[in-house]
Backbone as numpy.savetxt, mean C-alpha at the origin, in Angstrom:
# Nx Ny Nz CAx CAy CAz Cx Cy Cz
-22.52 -15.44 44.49 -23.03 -14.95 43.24 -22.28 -13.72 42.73
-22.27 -12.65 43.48 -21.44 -11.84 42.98 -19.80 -12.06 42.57
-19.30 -12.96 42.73 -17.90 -13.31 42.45 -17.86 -13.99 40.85
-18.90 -14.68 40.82 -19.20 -15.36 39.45 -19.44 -14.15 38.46
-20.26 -12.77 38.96 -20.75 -11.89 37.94 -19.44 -10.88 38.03
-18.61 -11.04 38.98 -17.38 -10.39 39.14 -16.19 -11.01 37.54
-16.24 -12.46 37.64 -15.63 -13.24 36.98 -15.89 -13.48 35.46
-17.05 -13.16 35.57 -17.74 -12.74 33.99 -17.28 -11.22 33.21
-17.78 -10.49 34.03 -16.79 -9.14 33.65 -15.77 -9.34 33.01
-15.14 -9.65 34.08 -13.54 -10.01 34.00 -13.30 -10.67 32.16
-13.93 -11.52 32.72 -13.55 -12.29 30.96 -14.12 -11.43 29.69
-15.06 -11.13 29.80 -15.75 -10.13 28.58 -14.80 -8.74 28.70
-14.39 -8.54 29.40 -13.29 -7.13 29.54 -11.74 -8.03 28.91
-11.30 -8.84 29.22 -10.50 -9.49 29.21 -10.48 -9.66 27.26
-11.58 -10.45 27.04 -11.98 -10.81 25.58 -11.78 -9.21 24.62
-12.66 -8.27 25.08 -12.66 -7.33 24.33 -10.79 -6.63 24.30
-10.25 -6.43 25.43 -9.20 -6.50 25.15 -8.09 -6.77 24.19
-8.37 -7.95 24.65 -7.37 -9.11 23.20 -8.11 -8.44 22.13
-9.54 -8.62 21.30 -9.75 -8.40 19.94 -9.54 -6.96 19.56
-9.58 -6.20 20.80 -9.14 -4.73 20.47 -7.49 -4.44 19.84
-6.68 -5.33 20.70 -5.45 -5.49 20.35 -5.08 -6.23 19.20
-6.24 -7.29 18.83 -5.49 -8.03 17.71 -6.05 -7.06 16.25
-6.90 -5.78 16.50 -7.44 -5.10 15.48 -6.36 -4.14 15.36
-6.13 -3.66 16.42 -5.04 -2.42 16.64 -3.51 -2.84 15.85
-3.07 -4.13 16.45 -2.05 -4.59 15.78 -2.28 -5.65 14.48
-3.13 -5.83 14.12 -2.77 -6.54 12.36 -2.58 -5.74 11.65
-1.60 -6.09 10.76 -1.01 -5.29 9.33 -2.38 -5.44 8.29
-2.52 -3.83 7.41 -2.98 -3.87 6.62 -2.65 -4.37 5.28
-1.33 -4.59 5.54 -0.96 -5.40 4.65 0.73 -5.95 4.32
0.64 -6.75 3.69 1.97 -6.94 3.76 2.99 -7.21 2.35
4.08 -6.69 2.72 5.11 -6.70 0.98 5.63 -8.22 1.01
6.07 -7.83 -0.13 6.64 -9.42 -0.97 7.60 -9.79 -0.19
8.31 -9.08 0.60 9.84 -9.49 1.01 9.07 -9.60 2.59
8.04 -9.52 2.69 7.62 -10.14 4.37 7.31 -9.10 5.20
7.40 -7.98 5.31 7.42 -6.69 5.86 6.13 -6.41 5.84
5.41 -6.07 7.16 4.03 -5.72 7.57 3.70 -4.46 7.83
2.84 -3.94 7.14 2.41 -2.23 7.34 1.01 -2.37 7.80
0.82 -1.07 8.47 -0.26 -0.51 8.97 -0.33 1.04 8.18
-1.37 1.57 7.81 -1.81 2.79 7.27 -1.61 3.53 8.60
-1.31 3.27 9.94 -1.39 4.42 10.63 0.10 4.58 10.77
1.25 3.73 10.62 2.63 4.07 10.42 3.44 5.20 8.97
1.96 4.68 8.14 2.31 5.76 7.07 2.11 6.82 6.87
1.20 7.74 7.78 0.29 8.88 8.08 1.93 9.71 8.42
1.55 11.04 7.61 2.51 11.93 7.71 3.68 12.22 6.45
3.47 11.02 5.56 4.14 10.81 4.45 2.78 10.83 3.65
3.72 10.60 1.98 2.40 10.38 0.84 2.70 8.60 0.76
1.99 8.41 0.23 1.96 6.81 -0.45 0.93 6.95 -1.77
2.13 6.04 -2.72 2.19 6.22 -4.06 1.83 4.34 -3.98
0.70 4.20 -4.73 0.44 2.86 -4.98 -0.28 2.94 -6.33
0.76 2.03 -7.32 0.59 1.76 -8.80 0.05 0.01 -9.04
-0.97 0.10 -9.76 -1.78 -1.31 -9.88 -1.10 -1.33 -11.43
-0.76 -3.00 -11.36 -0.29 -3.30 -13.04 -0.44 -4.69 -13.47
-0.10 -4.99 -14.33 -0.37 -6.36 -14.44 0.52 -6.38 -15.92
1.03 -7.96 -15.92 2.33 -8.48 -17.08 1.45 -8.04 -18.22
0.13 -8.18 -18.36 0.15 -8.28 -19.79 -0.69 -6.48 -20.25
0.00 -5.97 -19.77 -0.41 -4.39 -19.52 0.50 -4.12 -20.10
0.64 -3.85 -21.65 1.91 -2.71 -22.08 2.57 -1.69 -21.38
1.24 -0.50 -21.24 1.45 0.48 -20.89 2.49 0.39 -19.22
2.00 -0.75 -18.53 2.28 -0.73 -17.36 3.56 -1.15 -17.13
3.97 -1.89 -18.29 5.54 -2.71 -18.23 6.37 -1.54 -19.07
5.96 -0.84 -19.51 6.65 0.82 -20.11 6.94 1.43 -18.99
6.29 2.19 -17.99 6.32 3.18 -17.20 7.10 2.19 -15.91
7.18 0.78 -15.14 8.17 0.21 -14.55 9.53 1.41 -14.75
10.45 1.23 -15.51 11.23 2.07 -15.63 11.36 3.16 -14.52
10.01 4.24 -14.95 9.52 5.67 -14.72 9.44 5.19 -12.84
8.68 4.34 -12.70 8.83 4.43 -11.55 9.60 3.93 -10.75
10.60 2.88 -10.67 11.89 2.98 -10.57 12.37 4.34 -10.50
12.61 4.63 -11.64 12.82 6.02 -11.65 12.75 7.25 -10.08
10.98 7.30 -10.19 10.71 7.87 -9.17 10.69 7.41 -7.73
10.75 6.15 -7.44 11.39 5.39 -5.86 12.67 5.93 -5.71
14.02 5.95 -6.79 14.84 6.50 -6.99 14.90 7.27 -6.07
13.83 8.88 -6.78 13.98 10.34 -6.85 13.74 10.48 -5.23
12.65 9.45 -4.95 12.38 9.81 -3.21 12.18 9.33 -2.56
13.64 8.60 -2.66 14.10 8.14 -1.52 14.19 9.02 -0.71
14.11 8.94 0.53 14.84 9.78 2.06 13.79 10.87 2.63
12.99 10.67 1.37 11.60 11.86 1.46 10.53 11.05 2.31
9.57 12.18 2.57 8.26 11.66 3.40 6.95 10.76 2.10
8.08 10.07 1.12 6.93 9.42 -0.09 7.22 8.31 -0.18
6.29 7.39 -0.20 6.46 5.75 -0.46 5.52 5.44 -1.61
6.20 4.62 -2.29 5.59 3.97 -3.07 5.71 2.54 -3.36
4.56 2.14 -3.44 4.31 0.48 -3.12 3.44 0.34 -5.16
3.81 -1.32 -5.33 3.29 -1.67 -6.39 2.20 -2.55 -6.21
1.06 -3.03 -6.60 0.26 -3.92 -6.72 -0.13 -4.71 -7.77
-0.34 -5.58 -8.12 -0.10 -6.71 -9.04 -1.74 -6.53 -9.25
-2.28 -6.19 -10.27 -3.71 -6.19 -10.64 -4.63 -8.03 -10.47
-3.70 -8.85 -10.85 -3.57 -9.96 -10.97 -3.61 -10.38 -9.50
-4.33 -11.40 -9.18 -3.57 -12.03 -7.78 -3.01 -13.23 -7.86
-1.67 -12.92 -7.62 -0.31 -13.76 -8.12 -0.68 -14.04 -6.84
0.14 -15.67 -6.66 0.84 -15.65 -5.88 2.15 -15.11 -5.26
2.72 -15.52 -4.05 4.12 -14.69 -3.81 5.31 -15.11 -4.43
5.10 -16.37 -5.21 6.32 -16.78 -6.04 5.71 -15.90 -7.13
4.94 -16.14 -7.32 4.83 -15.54 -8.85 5.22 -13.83 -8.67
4.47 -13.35 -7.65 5.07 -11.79 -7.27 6.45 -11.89 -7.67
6.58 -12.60 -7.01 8.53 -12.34 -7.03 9.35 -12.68 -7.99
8.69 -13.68 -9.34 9.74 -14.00 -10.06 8.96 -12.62 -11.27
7.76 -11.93 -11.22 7.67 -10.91 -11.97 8.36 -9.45 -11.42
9.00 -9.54 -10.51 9.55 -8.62 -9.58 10.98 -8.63 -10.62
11.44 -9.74 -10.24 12.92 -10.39 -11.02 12.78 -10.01 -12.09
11.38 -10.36 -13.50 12.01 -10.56 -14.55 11.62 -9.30 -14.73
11.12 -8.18 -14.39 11.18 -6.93 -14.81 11.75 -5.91 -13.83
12.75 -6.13 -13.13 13.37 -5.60 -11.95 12.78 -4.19 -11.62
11.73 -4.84 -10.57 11.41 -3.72 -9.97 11.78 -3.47 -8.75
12.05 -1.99 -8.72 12.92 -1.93 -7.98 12.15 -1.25 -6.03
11.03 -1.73 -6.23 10.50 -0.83 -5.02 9.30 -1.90 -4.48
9.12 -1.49 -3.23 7.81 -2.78 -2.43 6.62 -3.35 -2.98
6.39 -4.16 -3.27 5.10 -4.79 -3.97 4.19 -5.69 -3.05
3.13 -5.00 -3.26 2.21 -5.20 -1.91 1.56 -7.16 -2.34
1.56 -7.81 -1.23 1.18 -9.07 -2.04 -0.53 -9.46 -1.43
-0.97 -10.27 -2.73 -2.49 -10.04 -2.78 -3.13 -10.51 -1.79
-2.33 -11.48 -1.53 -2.51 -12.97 -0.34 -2.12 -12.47 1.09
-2.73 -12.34 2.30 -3.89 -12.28 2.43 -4.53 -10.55 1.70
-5.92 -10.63 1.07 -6.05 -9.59 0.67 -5.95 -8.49 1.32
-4.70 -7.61 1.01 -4.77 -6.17 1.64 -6.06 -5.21 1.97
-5.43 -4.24 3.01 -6.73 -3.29 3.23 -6.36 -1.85 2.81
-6.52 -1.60 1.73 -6.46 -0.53 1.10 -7.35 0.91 1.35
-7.09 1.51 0.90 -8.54 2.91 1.00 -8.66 3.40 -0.21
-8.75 2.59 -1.15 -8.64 2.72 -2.57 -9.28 1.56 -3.00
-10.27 1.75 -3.98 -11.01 1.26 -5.09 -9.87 0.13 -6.09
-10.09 -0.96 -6.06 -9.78 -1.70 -7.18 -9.77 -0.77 -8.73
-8.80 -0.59 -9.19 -9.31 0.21 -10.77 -9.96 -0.57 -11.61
-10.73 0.00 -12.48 -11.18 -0.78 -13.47 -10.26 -1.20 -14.64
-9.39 -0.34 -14.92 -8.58 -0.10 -15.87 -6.98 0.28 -15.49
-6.30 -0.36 -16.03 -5.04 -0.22 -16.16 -3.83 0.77 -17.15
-2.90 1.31 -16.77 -2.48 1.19 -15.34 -2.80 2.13 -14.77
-2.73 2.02 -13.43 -3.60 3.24 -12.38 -2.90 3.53 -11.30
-2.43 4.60 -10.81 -1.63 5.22 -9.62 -2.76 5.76 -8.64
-2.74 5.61 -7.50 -3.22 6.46 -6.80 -1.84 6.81 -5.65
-2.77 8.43 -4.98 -1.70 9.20 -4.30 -2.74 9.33 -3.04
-1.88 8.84 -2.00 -2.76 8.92 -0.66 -1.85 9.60 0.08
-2.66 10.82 0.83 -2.25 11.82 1.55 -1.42 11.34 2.82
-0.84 12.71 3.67 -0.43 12.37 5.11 -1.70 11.60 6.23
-2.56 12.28 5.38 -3.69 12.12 6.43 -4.31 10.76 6.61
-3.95 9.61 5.51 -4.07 8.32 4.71 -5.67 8.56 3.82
-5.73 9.64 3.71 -7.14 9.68 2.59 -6.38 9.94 1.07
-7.56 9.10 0.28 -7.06 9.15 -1.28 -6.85 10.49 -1.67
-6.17 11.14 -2.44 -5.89 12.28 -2.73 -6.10 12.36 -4.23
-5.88 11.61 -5.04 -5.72 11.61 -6.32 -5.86 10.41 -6.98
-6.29 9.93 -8.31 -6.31 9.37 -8.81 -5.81 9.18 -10.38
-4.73 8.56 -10.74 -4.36 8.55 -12.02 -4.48 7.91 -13.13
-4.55 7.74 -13.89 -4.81 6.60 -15.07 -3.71 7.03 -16.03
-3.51 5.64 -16.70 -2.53 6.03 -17.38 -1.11 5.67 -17.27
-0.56 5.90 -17.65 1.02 5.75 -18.21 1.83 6.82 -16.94
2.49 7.27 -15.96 3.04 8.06 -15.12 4.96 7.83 -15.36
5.19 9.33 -15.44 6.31 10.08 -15.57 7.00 10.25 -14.65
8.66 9.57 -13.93 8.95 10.23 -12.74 8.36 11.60 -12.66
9.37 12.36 -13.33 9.40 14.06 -13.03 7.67 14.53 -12.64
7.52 14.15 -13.69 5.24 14.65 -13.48 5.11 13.94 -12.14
4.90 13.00 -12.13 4.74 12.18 -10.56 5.14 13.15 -9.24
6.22 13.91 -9.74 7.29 14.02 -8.07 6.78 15.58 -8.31
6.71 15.96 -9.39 6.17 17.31 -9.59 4.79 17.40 -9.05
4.21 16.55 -9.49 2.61 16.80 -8.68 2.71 16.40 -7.16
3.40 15.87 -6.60 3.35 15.28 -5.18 4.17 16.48 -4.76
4.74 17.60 -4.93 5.51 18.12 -4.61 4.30 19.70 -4.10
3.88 19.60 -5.51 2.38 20.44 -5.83 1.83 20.22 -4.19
1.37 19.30 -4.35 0.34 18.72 -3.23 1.30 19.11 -1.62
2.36 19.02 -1.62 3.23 19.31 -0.15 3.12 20.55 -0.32
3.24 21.17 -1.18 3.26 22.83 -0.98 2.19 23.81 -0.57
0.70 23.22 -0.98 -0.49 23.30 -0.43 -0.86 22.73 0.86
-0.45 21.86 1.38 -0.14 21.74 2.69 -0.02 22.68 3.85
């Protein structure tokens, strides 16, 4: 008897194991080009995540701007990822990637990401998530490299 309650252990230790590991290691999400992130690999940097969608003026204006600002920081402790307000598929991600060349990671909807951020109601919307991976800011609106890198810069200096 005791070998059986030995053997039970075993497996329920065994079980919790594995699901501990398969929690520890799944990506919170993953980019268009296949690349799997976890929020705890991004801790220590900012992350810049802009929600948009094709038929968003404002949002197909400021593309540019942020281009722009992936540009500006590169090599820095700042990432910025795009999100498709829309849930495209990954062809469709990618041929709106193409026809408005964007130039920086676009998070894809499928399987739904795990964010720490609120769906916006309204478009277009930036949020700025700290080193710490807590939301820091919230933007609405139309965003400016320079204002963008200027306020994230703000925010490192208070640090």
């Amino acid at each position: 008897m005791p070998q059986k309650a030995l053997i039970l252990v075993l497996a329920v230790l065994a079980m919790l194991t594995g699901f501990s590991s398969y929690i520890w290691l799944k990506p919170d999400f993953y980019t268009l080009d296949g690349e799997a992130h976890q929020w705890r690999e991004l801790r220590g940097q900012y992350v810049v995540i802009n929600y948009f969608a094709e038929w968003c003026a404002p949002c197909l204006r400021e593309m540019p701007e942020l281009n722009r600002f992936n540009e500006l920081v590169n090599n820095q402790q700042i990432q910025l990822f795009g999100v498709s307000f829309d849930q495209l598929e990954q062809s469709e991600l990618a041929s709106l990637k193409d026809k408005y060349a964007i130039a920086f990671p676009l998070i894809q909807t499928e399987p739904t990401p795990s964010l720490p951020l609120q769906r916006p109601q309204s478009l277009p919307a930036t949020y700025i998530i700290g080193p710490d991976g807590k939301l820091i800011k919230q933007l609405m609106g139309e965003q400016h490299a320079d204002t963008l890198l200027a306020l994230i810069q703000a925010l490192q200096s208070r640090s």
